[in-house]
C-alpha positions as CSV (number, residue, x, y, z in Angstrom):
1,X,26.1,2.8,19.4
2,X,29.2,1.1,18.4
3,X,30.4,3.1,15.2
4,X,31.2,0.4,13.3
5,X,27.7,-0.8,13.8
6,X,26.4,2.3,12.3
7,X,26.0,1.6,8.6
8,X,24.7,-1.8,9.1
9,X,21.8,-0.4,11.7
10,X,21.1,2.4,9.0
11,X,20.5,-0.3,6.5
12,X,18.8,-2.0,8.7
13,X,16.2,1.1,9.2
14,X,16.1,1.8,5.7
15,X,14.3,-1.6,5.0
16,X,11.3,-0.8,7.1
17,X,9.1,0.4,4.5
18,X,10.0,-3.0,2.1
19,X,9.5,-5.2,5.2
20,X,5.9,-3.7,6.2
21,X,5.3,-3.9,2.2
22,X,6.1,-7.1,2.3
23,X,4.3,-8.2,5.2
24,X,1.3,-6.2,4.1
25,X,1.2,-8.9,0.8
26,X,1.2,-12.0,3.1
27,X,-1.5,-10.4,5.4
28,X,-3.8,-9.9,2.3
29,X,-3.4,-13.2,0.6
30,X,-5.2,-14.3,4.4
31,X,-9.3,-13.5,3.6
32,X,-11.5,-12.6,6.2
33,X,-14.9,-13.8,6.1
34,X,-17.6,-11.5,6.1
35,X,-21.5,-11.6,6.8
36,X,-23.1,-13.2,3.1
37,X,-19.8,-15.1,2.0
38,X,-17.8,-12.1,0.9
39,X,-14.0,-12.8,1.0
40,X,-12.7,-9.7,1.2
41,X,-9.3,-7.9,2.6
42,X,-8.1,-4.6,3.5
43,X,-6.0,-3.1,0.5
44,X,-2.9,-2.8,3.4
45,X,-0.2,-3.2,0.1
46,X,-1.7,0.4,-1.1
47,X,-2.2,2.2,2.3
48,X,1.7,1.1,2.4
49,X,2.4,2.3,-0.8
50,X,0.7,5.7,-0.6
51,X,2.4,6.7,2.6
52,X,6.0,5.3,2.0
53,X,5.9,6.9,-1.9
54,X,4.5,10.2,-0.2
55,X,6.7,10.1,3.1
56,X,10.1,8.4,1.9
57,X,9.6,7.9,-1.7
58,X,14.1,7.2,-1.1
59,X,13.0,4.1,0.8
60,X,10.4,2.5,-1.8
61,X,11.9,2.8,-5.4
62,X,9.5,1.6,-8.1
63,X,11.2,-1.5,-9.3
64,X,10.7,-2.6,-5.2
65,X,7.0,-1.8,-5.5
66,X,7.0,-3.8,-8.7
67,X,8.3,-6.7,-7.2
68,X,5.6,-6.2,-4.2
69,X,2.7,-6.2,-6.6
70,X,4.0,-9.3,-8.0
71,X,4.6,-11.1,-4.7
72,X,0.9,-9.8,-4.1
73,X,-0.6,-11.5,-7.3
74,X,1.3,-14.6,-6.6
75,X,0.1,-14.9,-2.6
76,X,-3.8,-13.9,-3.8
77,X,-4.2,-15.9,-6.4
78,X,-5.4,-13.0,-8.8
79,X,-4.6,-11.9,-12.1
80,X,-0.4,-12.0,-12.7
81,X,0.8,-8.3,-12.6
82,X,-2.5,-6.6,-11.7
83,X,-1.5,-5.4,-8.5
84,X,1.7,-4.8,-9.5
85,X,0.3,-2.2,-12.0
86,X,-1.9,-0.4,-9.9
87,X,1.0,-0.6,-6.8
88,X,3.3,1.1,-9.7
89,X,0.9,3.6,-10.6
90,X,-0.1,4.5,-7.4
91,X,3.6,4.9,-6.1
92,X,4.3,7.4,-9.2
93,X,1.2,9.3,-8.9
94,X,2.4,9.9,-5.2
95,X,5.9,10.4,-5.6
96,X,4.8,13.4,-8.6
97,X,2.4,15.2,-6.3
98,X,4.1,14.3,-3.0
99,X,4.2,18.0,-2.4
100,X,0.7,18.4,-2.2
101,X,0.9,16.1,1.1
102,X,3.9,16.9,2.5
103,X,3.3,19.2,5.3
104,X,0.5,19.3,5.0
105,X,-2.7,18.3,7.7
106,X,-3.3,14.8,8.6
107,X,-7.1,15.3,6.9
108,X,-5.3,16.4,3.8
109,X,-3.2,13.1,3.3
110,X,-6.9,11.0,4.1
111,X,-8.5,13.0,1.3
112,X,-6.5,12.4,-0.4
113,X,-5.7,8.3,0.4
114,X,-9.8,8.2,-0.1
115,X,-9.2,9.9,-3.2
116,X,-7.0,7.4,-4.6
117,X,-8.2,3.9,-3.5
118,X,-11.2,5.0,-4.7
119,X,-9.2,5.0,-8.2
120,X,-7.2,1.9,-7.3
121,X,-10.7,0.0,-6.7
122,X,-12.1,1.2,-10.2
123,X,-8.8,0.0,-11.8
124,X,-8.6,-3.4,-10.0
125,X,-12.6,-3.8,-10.8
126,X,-12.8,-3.0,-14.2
127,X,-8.9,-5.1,-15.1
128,X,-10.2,-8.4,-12.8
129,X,-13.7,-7.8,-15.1
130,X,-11.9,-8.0,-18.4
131,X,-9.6,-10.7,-17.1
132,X,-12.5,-13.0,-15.9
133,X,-14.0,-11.7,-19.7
134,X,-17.8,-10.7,-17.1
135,X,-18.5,-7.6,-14.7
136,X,-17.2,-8.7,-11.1
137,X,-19.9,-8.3,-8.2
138,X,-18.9,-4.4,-7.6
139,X,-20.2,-5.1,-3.8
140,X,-16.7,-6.9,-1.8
141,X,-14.8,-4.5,-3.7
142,X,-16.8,-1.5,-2.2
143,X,-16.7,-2.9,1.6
144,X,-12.6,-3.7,0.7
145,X,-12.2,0.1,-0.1
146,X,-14.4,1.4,2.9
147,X,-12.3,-1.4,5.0
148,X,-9.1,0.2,3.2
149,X,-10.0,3.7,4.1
150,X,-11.0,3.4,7.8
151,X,-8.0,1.5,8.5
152,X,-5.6,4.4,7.1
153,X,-5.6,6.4,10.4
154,X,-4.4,3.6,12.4
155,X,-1.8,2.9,9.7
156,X,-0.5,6.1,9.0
157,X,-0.2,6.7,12.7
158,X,2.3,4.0,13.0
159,X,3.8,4.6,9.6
160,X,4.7,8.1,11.2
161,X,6.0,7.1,14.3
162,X,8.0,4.5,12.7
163,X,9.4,7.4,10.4
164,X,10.1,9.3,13.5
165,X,11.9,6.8,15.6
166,X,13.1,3.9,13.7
167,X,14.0,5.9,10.6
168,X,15.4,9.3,11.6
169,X,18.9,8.7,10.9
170,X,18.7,7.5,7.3
């Protein structure tokens, strides 16, 4: 590589996580249509924001994941700063106890991912219930969070080997 190319690459490959964050929001503001009318999406924003917070918490500071949650709400049409609470609260409840993960087994960090959408589900149901002022139909939310959780796998696979090739110089 040319060396005065070098800092401008490694900026360049330390945006990765904000770009697939980013992305992620604009996938999810896209519904997919499901047998019975249920609208429902993948939660890709906190599949994102569990790996990046556990993996390269450096790359995905919380004012960043903020601003994701927000660009979330806006896209999805939900409440404003709903998913930019949960995204904030999931990214410091993985960056405190990214040592339980690190280094650890690939069934340890989907535990543990199952662990917390589970809670990021319960939080989104019971804010959108007192937002709408009723008790949301629990049901699209449950087939979102088994959606969410089969899809980590495939996800953290090409989290990792972006971390591995794209990112190992920053």
């Amino acid at each position: 590589m040319v060396p005065f190319l070098a800092p401008a690459v490694r900026r360049l490959q330390a945006m990765v996580p904000a770009t697939t964050l980013v992305l992620f929001a604009f996938v999810e503001a896209l519904p997919l249509g499901l047998p019975h009318g249920a609208m429902v999406m993948p939660l890709f924003t906190v599949i994102g924001v569990y790996y990046w917070s556990i993996y390269r918490p450096d790359l995905v500071p919380a004012p960043l994941v903020f601003a994701i949650g927000l660009l979330h709400d806006l896209l999805a049409g939900g409440p404003i700063g709903l998913m930019a609470l949960v995204l904030v609260a999931l990214h410091g409840l993985c960056v405190a106890q990214r040592r339980v993960f690190v280094g650890k087994s690939f069934a340890v960090g989907w535990w543990g991912f199952a662990m917390v959408a589970v809670g990021v589900a319960g939080l989104d149901w019971l804010v959108a219930s007192l937002y709408y002022l009723h008790f949301m139909n629990p049901r699209p939310l449950f087939v979102q969070l088994l959606l969410t959780v089969a899809l980590y796998p495939a996800l953290n696979w090409l989290f990792n080997r972006a971390e591995m090739t794209v990112l190992r110089a920053t």
